[in-house]
PDB file of N, CA, C and O in Angstrom:
ATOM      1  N   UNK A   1      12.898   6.620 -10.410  1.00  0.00           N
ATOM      2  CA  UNK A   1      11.480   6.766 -10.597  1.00  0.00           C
ATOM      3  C   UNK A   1      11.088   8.188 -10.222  1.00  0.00           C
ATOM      4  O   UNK A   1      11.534   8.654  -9.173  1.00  0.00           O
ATOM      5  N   UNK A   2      10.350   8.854 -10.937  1.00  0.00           N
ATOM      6  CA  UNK A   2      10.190   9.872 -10.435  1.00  0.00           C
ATOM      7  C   UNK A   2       8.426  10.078 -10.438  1.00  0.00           C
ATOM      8  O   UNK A   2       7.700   9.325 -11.088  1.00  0.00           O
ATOM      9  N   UNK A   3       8.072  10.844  -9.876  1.00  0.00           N
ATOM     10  CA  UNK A   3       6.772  11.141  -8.938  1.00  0.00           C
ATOM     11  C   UNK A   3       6.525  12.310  -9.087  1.00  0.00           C
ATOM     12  O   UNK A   3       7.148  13.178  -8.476  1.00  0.00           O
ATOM     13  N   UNK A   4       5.249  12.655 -10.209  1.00  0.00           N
ATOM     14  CA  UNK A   4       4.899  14.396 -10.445  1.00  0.00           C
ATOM     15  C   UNK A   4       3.274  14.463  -9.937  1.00  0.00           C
ATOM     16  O   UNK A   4       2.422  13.575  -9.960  1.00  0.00           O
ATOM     17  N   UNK A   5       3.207  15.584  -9.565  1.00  0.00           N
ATOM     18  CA  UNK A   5       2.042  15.775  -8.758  1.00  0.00           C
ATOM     19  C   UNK A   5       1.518  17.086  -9.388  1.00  0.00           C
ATOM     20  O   UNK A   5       2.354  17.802  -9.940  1.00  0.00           O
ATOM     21  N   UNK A   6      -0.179  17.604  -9.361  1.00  0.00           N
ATOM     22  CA  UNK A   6      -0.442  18.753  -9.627  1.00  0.00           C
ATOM     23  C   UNK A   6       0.213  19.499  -8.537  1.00  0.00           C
ATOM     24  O   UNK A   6       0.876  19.121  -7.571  1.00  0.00           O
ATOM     25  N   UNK A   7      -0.333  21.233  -9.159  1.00  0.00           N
ATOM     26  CA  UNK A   7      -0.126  22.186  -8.094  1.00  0.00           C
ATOM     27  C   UNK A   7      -0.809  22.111  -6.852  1.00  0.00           C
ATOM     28  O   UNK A   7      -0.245  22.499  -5.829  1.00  0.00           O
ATOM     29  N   UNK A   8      -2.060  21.618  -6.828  1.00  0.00           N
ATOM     30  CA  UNK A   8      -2.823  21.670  -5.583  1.00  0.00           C
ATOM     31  C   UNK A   8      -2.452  21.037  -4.470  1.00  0.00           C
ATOM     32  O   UNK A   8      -2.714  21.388  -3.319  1.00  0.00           O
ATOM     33  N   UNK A   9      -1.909  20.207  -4.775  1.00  0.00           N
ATOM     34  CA  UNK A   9      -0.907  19.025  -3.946  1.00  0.00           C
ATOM     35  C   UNK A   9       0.099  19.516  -3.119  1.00  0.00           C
ATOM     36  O   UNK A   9       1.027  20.053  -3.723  1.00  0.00           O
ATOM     37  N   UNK A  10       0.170  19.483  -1.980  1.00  0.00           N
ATOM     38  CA  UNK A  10       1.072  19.563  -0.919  1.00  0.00           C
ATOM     39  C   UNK A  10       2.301  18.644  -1.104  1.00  0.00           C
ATOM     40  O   UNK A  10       2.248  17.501  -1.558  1.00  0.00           O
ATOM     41  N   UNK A  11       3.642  19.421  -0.610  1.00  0.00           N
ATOM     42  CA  UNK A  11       4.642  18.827  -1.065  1.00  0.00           C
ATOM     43  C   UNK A  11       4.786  18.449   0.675  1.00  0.00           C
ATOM     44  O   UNK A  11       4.266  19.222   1.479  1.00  0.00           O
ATOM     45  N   UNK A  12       5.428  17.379   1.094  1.00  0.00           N
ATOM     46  CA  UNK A  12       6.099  16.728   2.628  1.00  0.00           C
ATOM     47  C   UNK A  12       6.562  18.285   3.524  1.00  0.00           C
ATOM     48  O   UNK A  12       6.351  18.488   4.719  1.00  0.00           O
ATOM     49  N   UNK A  13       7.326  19.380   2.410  1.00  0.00           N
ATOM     50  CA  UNK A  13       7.858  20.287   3.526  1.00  0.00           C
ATOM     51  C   UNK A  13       7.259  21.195   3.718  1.00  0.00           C
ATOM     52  O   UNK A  13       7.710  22.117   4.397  1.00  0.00           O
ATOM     53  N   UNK A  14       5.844  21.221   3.083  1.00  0.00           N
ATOM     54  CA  UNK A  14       4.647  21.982   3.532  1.00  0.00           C
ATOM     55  C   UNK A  14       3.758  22.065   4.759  1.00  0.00           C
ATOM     56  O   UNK A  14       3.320  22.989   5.445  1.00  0.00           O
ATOM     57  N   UNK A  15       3.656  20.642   4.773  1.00  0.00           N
ATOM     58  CA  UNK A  15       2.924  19.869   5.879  1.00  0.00           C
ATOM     59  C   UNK A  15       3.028  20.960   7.108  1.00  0.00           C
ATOM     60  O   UNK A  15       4.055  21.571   7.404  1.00  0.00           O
ATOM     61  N   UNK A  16       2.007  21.053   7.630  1.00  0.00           N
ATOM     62  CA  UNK A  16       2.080  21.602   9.645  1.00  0.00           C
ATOM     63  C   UNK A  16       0.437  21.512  10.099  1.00  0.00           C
ATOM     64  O   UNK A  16      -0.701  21.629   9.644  1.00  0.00           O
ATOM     65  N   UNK A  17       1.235  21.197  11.412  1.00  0.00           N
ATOM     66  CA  UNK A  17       0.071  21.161  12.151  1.00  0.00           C
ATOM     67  C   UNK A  17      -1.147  21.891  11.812  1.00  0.00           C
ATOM     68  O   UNK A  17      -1.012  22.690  10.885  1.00  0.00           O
ATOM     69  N   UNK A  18      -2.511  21.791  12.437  1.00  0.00           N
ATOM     70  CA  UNK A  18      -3.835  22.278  11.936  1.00  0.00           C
ATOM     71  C   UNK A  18      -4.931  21.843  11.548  1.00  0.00           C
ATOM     72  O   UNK A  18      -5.895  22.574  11.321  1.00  0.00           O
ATOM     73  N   UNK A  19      -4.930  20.572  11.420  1.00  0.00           N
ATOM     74  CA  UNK A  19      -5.951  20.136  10.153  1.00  0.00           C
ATOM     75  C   UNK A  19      -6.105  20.636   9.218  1.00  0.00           C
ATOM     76  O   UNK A  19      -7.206  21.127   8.968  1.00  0.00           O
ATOM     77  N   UNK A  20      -4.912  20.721   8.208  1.00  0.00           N
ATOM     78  CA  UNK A  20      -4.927  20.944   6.858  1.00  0.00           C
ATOM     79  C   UNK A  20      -5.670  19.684   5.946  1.00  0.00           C
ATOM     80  O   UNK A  20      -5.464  18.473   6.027  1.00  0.00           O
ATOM     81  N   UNK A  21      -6.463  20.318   5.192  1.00  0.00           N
ATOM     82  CA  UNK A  21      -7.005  19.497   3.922  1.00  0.00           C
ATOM     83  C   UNK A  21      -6.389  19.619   2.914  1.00  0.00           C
ATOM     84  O   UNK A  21      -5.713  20.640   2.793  1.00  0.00           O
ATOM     85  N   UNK A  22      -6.399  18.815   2.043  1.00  0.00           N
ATOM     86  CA  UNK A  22      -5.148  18.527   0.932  1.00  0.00           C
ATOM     87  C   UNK A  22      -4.843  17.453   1.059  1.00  0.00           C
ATOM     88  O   UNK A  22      -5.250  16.704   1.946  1.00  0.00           O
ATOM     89  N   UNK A  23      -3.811  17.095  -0.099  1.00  0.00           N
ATOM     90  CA  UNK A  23      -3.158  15.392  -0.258  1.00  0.00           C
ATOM     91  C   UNK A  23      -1.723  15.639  -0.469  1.00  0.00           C
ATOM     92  O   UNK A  23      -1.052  16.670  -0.519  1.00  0.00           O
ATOM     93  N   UNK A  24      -1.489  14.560  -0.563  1.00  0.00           N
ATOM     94  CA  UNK A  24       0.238  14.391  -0.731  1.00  0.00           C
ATOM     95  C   UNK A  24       0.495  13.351  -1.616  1.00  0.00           C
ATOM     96  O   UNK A  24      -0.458  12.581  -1.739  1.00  0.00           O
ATOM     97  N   UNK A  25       1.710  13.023  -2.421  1.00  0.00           N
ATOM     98  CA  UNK A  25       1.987  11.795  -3.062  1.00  0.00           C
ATOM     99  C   UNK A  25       3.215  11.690  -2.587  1.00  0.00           C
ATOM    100  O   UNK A  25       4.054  12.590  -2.538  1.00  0.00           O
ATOM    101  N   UNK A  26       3.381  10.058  -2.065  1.00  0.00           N
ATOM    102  CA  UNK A  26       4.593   9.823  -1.872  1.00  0.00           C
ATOM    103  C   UNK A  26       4.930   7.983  -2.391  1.00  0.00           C
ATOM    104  O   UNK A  26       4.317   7.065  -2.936  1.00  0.00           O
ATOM    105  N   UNK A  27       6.137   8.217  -1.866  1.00  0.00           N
ATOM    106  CA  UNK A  27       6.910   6.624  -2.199  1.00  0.00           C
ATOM    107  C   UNK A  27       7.196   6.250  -1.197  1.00  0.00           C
ATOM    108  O   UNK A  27       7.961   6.909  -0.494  1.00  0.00           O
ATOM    109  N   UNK A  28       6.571   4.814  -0.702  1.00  0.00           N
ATOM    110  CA  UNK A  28       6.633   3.830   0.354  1.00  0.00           C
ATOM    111  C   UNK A  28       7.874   3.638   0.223  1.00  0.00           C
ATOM    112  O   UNK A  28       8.200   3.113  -0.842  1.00  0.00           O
ATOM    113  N   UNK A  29       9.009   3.984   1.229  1.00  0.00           N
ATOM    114  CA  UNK A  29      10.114   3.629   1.239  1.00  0.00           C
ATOM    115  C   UNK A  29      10.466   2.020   1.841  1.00  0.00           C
ATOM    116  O   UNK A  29      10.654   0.889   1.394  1.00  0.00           O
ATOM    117  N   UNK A  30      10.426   2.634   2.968  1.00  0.00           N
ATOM    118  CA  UNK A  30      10.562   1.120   3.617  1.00  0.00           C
ATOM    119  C   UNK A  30       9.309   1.155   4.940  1.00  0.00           C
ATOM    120  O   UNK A  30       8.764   2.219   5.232  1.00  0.00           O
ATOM    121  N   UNK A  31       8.998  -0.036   5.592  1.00  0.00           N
ATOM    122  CA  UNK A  31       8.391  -0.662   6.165  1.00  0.00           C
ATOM    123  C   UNK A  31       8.782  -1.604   7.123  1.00  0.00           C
ATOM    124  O   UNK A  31       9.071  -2.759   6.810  1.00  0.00           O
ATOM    125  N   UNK A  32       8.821  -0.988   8.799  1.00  0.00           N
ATOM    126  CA  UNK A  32       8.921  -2.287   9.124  1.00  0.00           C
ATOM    127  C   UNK A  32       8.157  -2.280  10.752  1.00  0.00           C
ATOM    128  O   UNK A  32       7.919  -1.184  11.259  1.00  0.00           O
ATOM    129  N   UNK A  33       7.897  -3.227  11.307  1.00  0.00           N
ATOM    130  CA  UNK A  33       6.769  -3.123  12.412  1.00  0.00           C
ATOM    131  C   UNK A  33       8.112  -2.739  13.964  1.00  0.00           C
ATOM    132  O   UNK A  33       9.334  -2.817  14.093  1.00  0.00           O
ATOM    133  N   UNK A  34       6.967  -2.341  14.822  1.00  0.00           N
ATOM    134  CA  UNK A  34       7.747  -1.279  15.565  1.00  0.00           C
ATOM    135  C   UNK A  34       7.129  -2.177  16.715  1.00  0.00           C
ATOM    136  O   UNK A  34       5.980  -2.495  17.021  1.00  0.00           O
ATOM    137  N   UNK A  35       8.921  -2.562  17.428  1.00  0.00           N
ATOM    138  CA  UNK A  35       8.268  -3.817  18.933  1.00  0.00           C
ATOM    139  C   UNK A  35       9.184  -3.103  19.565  1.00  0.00           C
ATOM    140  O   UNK A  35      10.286  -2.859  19.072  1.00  0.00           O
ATOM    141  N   UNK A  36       8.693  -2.595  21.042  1.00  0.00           N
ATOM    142  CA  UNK A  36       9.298  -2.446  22.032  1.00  0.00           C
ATOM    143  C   UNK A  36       9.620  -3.943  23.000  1.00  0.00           C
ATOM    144  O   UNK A  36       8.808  -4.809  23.329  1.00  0.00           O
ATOM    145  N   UNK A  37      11.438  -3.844  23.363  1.00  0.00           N
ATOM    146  CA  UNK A  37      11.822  -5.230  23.805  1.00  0.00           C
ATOM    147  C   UNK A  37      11.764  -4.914  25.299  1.00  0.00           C
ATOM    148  O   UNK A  37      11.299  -3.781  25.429  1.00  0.00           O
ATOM    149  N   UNK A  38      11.952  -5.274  26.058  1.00  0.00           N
ATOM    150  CA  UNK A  38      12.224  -7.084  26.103  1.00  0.00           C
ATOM    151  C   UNK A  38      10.784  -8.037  26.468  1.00  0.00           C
ATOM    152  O   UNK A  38      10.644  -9.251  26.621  1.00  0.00           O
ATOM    153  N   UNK A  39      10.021  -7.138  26.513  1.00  0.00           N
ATOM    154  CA  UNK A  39       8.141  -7.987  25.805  1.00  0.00           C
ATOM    155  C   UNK A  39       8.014  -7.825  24.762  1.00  0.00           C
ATOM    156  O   UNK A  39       6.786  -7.804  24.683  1.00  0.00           O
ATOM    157  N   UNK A  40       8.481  -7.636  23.520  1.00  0.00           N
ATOM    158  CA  UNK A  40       8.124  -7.514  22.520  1.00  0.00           C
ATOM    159  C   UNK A  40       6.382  -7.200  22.048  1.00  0.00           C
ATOM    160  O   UNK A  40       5.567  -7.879  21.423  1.00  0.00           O
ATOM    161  N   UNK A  41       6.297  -5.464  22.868  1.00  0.00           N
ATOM    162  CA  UNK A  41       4.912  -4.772  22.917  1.00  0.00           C
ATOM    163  C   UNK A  41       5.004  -4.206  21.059  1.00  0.00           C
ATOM    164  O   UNK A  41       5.754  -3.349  20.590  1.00  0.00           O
ATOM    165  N   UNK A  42       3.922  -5.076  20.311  1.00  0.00           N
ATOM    166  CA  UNK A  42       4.247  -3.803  19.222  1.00  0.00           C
ATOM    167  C   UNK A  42       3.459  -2.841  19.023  1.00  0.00           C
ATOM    168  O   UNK A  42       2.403  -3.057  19.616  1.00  0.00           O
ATOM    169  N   UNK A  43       3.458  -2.353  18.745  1.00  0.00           N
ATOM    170  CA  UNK A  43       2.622  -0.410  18.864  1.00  0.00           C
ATOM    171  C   UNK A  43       2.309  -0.340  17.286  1.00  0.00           C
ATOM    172  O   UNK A  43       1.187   0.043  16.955  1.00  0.00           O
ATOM    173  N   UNK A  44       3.242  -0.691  16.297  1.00  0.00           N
ATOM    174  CA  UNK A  44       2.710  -0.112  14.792  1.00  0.00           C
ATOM    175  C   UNK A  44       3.375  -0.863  13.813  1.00  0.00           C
ATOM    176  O   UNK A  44       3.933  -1.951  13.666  1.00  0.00           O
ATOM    177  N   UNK A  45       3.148  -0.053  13.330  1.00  0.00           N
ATOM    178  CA  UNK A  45       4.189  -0.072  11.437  1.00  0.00           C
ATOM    179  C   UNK A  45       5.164   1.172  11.402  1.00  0.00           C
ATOM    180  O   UNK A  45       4.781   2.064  12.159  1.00  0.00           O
ATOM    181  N   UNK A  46       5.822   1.333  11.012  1.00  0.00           N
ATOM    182  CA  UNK A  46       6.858   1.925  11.280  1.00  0.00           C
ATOM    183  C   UNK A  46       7.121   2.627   9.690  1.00  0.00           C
ATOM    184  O   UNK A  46       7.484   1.668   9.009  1.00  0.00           O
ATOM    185  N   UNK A  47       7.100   3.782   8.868  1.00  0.00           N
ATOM    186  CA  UNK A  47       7.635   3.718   7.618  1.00  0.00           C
ATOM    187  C   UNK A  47       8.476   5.000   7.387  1.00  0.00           C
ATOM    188  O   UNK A  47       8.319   5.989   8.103  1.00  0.00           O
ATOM    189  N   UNK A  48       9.377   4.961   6.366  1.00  0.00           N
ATOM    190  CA  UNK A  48       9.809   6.081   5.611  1.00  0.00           C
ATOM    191  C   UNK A  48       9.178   6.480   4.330  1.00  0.00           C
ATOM    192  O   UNK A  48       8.993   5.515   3.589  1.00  0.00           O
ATOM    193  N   UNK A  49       8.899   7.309   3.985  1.00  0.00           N
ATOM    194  CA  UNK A  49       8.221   8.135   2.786  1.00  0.00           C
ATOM    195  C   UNK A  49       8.958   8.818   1.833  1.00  0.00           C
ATOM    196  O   UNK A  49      10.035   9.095   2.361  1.00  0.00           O
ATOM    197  N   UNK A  50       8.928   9.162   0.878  1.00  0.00           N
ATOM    198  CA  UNK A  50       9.229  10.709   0.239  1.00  0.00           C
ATOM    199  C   UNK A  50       8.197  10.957  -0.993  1.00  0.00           C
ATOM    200  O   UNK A  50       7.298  10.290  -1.505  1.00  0.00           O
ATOM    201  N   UNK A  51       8.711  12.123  -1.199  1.00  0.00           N
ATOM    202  CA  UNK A  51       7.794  12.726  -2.004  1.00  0.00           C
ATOM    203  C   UNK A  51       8.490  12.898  -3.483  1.00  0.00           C
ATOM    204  O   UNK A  51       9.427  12.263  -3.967  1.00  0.00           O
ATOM    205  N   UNK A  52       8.011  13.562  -3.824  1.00  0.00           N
ATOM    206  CA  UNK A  52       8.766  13.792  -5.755  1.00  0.00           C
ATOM    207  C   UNK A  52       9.868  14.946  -5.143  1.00  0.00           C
ATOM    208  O   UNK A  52      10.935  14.651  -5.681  1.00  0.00           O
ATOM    209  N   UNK A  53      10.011  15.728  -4.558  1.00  0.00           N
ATOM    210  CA  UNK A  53      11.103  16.689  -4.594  1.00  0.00           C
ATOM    211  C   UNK A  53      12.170  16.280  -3.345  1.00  0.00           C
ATOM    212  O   UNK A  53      13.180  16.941  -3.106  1.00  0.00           O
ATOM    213  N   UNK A  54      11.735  14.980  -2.531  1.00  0.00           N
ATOM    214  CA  UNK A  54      12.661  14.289  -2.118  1.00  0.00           C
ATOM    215  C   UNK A  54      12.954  14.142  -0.470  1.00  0.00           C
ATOM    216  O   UNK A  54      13.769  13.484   0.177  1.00  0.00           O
ATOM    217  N   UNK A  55      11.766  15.186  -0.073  1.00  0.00           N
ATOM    218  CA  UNK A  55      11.699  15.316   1.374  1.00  0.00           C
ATOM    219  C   UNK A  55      10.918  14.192   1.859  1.00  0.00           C
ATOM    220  O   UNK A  55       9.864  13.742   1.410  1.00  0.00           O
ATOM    221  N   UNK A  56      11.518  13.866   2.716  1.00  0.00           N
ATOM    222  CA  UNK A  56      11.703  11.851   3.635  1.00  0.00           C
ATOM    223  C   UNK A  56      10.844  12.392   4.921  1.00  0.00           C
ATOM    224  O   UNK A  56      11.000  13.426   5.571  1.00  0.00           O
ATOM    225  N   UNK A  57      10.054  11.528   5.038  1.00  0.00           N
ATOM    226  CA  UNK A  57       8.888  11.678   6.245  1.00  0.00           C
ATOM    227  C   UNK A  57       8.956  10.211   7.059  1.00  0.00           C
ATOM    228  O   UNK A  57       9.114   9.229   6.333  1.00  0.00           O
ATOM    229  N   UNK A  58       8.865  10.012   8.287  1.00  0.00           N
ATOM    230  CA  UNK A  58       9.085   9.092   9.036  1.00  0.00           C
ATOM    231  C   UNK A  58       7.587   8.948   9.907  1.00  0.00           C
ATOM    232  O   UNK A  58       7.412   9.719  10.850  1.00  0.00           O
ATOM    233  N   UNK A  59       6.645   8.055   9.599  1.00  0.00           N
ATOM    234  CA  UNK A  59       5.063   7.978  10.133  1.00  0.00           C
ATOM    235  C   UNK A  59       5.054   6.592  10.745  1.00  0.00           C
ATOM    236  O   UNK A  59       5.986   5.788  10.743  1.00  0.00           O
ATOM    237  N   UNK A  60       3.707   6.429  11.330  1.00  0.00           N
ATOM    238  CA  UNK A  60       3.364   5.600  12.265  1.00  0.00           C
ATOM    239  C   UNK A  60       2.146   4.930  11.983  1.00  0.00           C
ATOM    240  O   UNK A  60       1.186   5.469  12.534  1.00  0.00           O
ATOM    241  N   UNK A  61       1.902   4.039  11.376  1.00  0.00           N
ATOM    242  CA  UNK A  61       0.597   3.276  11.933  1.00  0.00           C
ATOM    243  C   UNK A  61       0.507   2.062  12.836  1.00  0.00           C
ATOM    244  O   UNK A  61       0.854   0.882  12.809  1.00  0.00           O
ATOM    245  N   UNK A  62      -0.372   3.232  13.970  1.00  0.00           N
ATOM    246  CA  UNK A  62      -0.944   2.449  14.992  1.00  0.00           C
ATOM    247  C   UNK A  62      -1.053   1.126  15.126  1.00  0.00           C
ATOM    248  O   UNK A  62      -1.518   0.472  14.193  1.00  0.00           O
ATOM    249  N   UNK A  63      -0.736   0.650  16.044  1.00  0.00           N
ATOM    250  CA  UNK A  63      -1.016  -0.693  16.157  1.00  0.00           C
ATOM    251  C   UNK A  63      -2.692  -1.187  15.710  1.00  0.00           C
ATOM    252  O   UNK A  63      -2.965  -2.028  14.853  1.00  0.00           O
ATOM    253  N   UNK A  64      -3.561  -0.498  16.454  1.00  0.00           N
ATOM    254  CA  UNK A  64      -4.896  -0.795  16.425  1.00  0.00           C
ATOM    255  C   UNK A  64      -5.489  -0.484  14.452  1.00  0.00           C
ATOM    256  O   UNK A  64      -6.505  -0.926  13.916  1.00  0.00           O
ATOM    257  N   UNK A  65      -4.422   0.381  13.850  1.00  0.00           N
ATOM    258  CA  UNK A  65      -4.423  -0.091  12.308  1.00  0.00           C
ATOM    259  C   UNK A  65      -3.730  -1.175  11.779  1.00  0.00           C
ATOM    260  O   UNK A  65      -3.777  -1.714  10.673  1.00  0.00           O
ATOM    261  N   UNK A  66      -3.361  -1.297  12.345  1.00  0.00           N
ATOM    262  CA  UNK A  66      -1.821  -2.289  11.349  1.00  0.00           C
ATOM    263  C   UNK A  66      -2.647  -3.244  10.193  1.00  0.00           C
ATOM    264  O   UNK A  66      -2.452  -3.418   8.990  1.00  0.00           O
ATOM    265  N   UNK A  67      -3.585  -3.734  11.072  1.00  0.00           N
ATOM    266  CA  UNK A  67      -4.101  -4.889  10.184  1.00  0.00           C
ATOM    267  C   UNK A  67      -5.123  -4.471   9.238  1.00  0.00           C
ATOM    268  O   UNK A  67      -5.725  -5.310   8.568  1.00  0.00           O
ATOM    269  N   UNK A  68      -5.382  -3.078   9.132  1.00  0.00           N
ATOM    270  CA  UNK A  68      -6.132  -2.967   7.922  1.00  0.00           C
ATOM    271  C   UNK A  68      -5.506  -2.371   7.261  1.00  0.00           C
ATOM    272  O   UNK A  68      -6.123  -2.216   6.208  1.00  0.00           O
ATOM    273  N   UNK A  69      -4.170  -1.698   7.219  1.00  0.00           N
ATOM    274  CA  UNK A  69      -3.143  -1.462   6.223  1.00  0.00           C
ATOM    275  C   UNK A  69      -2.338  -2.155   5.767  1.00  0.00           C
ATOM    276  O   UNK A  69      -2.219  -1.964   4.557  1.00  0.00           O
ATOM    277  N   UNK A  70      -1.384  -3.268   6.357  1.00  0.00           N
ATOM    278  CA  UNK A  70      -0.851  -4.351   6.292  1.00  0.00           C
ATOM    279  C   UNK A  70      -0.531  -4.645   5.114  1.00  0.00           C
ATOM    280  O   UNK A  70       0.654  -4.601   4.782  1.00  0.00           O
ATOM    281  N   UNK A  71      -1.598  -5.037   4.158  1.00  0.00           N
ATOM    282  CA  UNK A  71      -1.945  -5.577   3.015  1.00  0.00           C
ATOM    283  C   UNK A  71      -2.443  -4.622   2.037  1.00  0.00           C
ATOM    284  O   UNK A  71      -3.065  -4.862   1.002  1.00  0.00           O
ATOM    285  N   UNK A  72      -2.016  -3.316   2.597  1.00  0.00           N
ATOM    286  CA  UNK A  72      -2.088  -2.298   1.667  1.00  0.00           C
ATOM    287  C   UNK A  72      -1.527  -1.599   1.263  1.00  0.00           C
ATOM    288  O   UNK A  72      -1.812  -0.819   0.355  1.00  0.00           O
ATOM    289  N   UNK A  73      -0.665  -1.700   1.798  1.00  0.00           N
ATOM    290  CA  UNK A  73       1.453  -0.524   1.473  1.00  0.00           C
ATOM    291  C   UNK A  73       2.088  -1.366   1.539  1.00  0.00           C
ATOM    292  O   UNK A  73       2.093  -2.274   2.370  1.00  0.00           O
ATOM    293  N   UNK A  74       2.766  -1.176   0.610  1.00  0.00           N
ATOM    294  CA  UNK A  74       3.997  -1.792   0.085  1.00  0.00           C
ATOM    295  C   UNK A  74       4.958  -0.632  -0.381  1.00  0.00           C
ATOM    296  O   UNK A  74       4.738   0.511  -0.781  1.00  0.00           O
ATOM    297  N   UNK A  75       6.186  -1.417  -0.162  1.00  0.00           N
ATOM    298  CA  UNK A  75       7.435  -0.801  -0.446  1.00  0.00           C
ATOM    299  C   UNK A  75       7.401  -0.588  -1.642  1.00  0.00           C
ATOM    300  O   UNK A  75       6.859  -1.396  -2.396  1.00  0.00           O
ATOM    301  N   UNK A  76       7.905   0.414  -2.036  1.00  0.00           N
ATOM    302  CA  UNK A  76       8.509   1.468  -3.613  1.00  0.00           C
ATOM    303  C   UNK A  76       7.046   1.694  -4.351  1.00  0.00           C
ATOM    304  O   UNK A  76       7.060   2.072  -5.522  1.00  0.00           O
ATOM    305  N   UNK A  77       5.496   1.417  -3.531  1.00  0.00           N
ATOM    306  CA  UNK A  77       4.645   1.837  -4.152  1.00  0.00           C
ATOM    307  C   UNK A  77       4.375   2.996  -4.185  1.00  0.00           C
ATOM    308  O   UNK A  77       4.401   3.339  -3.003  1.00  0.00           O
ATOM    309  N   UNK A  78       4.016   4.223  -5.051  1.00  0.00           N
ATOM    310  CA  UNK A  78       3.410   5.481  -4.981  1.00  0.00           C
ATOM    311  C   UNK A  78       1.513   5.486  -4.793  1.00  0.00           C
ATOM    312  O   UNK A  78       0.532   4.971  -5.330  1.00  0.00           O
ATOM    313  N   UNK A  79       1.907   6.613  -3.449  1.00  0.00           N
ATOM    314  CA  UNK A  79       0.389   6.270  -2.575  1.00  0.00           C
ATOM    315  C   UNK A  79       0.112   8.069  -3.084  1.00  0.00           C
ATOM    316  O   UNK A  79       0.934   8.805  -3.630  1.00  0.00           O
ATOM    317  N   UNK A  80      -1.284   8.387  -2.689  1.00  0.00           N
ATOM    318  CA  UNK A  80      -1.874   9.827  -2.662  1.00  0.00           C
ATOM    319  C   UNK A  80      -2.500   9.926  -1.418  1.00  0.00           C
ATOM    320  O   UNK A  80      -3.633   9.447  -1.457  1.00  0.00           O
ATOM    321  N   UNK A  81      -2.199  10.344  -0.401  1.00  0.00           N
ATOM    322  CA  UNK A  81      -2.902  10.456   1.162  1.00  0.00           C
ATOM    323  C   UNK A  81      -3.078  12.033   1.154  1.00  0.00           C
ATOM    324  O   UNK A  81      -2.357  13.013   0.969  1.00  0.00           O
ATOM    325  N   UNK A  82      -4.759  11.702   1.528  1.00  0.00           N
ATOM    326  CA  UNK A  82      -5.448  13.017   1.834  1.00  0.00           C
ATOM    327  C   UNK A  82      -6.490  12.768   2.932  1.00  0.00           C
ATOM    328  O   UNK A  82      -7.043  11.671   3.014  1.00  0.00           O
ATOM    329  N   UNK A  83      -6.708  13.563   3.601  1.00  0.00           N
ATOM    330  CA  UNK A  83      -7.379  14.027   4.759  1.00  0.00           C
ATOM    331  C   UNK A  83      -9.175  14.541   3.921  1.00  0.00           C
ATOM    332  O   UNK A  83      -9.517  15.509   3.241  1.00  0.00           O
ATOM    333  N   UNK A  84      -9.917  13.302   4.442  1.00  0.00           N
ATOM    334  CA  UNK A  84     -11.693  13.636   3.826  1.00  0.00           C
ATOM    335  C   UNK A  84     -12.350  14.048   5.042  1.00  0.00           C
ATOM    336  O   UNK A  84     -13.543  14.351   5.026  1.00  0.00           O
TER     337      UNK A  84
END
């Protein structure tokens, strides 16, 4: 599958700190929720990413998100995340 983006678009190995504005497109790799043992504390969602030229990003949603993303990423979907 491949994943083309305009020029304006930030590619994954662009990204740095700052509060940069701009978007990104990537592919929900995988997904899976993030429990610290032996209480099984969970903190997030856990995912891998990439982009169209193939650079793999490893992110976090918060526990205190989980449940309003949950039901909104899915694996091998192509997302556009930008900063409003």
């Amino acid at each position: 599958m491949a994943i083309s983006t305009p020029a304006q678009e930030t590619m994954l190995s662009q990204l740095r700190d700052g509060g940069q504005r701009g978007a990104i497109v990537i592919r929900m790799v995988h997904l899976w929720d993030s429990i610290i043992p032996p209480n099984n504390i969970f903190t997030g969602i856990d995912f891998l990413a990439v982009d169209y030229q193939g650079f793999v990003m490893h992110g976090t949603i918060p526990a205190d998100l989980a449940d309003d993303f949950r039901d909104q990423v899915r694996e091998g979907q192509v997302y556009k995340v930008q900063i409003l």
